[in-house]
KEGUGU-463346 format. One record per residue (C-alpha): residue in three letters; x, y, z. Coordinates in pm, whole numbers, plus 50000, padded with zeros to 5 digits. Each point is the difference from the previous one (the first is absolute). Example, Ala and Ser with C-alpha at 12.3 -4.5 7.8 and 13.67 -1.06 7.14 Angstrom:
REM residues 2
ala512304955050780
ser501375034449934
This chain:
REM residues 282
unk695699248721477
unk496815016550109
unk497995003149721
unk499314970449721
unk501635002349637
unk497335001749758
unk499854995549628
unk499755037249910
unk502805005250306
unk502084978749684
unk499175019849722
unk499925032850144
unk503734993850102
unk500815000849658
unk498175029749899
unk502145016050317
unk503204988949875
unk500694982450369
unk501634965949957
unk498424968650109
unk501404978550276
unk499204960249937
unk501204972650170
unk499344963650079
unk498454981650307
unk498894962650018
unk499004999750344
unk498765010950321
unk503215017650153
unk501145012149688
unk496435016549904
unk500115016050377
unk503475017149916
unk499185014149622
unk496855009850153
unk502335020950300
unk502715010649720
unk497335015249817
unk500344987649662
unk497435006849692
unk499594964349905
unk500654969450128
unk499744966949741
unk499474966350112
unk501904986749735
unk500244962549804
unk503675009550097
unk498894980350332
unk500744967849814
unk503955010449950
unk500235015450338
unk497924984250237
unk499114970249868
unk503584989449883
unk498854995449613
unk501745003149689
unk497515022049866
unk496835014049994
unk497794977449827
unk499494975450303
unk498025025250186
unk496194992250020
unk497305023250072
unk499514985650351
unk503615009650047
unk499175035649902
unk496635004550226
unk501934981450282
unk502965028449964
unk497515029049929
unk497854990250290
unk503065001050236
unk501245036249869
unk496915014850003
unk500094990350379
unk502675025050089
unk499615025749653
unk497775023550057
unk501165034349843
unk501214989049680
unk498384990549701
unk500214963250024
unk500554975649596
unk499824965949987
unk502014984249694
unk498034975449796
unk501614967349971
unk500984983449678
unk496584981949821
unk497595018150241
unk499295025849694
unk501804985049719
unk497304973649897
unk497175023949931
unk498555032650101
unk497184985550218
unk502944978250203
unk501525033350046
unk497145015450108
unk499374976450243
unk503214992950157
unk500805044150033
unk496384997050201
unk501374972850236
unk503105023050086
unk498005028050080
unk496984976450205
unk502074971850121
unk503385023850036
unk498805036250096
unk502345016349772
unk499045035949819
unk501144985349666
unk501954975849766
unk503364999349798
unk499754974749664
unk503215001649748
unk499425007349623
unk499485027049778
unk498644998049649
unk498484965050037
unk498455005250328
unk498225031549957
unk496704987149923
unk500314977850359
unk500865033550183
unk497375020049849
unk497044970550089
unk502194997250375
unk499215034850045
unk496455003349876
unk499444975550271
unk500525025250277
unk503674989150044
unk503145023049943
unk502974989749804
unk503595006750009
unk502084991549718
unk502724979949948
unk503065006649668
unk503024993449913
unk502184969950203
unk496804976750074
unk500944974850252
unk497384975749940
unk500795001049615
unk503575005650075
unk501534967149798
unk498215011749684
unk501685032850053
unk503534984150055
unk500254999550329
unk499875026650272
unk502075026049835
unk499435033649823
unk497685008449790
unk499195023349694
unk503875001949924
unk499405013849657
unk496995019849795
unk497824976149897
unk499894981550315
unk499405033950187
unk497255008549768
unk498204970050134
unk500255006550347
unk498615034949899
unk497104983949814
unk499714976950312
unk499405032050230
unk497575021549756
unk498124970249986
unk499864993450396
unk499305039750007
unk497154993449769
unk498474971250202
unk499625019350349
unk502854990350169
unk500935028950285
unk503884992150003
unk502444980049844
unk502984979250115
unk502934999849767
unk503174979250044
unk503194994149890
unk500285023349739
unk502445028749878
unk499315033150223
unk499955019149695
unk497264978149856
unk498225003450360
unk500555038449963
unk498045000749637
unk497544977650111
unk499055017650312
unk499675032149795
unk497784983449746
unk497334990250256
unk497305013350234
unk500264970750234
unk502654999550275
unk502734976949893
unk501914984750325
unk503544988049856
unk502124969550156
unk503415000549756
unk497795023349797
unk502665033450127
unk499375028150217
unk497775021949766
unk496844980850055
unk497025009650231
unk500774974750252
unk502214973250104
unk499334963050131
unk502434973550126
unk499044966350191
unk501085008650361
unk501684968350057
unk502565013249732
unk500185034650161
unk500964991550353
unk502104968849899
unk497934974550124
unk500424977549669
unk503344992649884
unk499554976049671
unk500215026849784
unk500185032550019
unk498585026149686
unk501995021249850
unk496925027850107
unk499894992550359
unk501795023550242
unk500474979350366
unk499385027850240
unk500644971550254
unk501604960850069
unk497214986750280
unk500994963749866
unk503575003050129
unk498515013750300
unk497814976950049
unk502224968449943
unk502225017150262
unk497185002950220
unk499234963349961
unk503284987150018
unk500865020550317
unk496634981050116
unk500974965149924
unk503355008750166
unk498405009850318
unk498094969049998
unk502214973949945
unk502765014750298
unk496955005850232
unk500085038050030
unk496415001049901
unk497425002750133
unk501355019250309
unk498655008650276
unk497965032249879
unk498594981649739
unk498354972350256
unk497334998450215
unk500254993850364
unk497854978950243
unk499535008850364
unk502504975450216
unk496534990350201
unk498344985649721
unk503234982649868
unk500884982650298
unk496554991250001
unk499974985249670
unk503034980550083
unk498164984050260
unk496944996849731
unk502694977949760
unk501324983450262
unk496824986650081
């Protein structure tokens, strides 16, 4: 991508009616090819913890985690607008904590924004976040680092009331600055409504196909993690299985000597070995 995503790029999207294309990156090589496919956004998600980090969750991931991450995407990201996710407790224990920790992704990271989850109850933390200078994208609906107080990592806004919320959630986030807003895991035709109802773009993942943009964590989407698989994510590939056959054909080679062969080593001139035969000799 040639030019950098901007803010306005975001918004104006929306007004457009052309769909935003969001995906995840962690690190270096992965930030070099969403920067070459060309993608909108590219999150440096908490989602490291589950899929890099082998975690159970979320919650373990620190801020030094997140700038270590952001600092290695924004190596090899250049065209797309680049959010780093705010880790559980780095906002949640008062606004001037929030502040202060969305600063350090942008210094200490480099990254053009920040991602926090919560609606209603956050609103006041986004607003102060983004009279700071920083921009905001919001988080509704399946919360990951609040997931256990939602039941688990399944569905949500199954019926009317519940929905209602998660529409309160986004007017409010709408209200507070925020220039986008991730929802997940909810019914499409509640991510259809909500989408209509707002002047932000709202970038679905299990949210249906009648949102502004869509988002999955690219480990998912090429099949690179395995321990569960959404019931949103479409693989468009299997690079683990490929990989594990890569490595196994590997350890093969090496244990019945058929590599390294001879075009993969390096040769000495038979002077200087028959010297230094002579050399060990002594």
């Amino acid at each position: 991508m040639s030019t950098k995503v901007t803010i306005m790029d975001v918004k104006k999207a929306k007004e457009e009616g052309r769909k935003l294309v969001m995906c995840t990156a962690y690190d270096y090589p992965f930030g070099l090819l969403a920067d070459e496919a060309g993608v909108d956004i590219v999150l440096v998600g908490d989602s490291l913890g589950m899929v890099v980090m082998g975690l159970d969750g979320t919650v373990e991931v620190t801020m030094e985690h997140m700038i270590h991450h952001i600092k290695a995407v924004m190596r090899g990201c250049k065209g797309p607008l680049v959010v780093g996710d705010m880790p559980f407790m780095s906002y949640n224990t008062s606004i001037r904590d929030a502040i202060i920790n969305a600063g350090r992704l942008l210094k200490e990271g480099g990254c053009d924004a920040v991602k926090l989850e919560g609606g209603v109850d956050f609103a006041s933390t986004i607003e102060a976040i983004i009279k700071a200078g920083i921009p905001v994208q919001g988080h509704i609906g399946l919360t990951p680092q609040t997931a256990s107080a939602l039941g688990g990592f399944k569905m949500q806004g199954r019926d009317a009331q519940a929905a209602k919320r998660i529409f309160d959630d986004a007017r409010a986030l709408e209200e507070a600055g925020v220039f986008s807003i991730i929802l997940e895991a909810v019914p499409a035709p509640l991510g259809e409504l909500l989408s209509e109802s707002v002047g932000v773009p709202v970038i679905g993942i299990g949210a249906g196909p009648h949102v502004d943009g869509q988002v999955l964590v690219t480990h998912d989407m090429i099949g690179l993690f395995d321990k569960f698989v959404p019931k949103f994510v479409k693989q468009y590939a299997k690079i683990r299985e490929t990989i594990l056959e890569a490595m196994n054909g590997y350890k093969n080679d090496v244990l019945e000597g058929a590599f390294p062969g001879p075009e993969h080593s390096f040769k000495m001139p038979e002077k200087a070995l028959e010297e230094l035969k002579k050399l060990i000799k002594g």
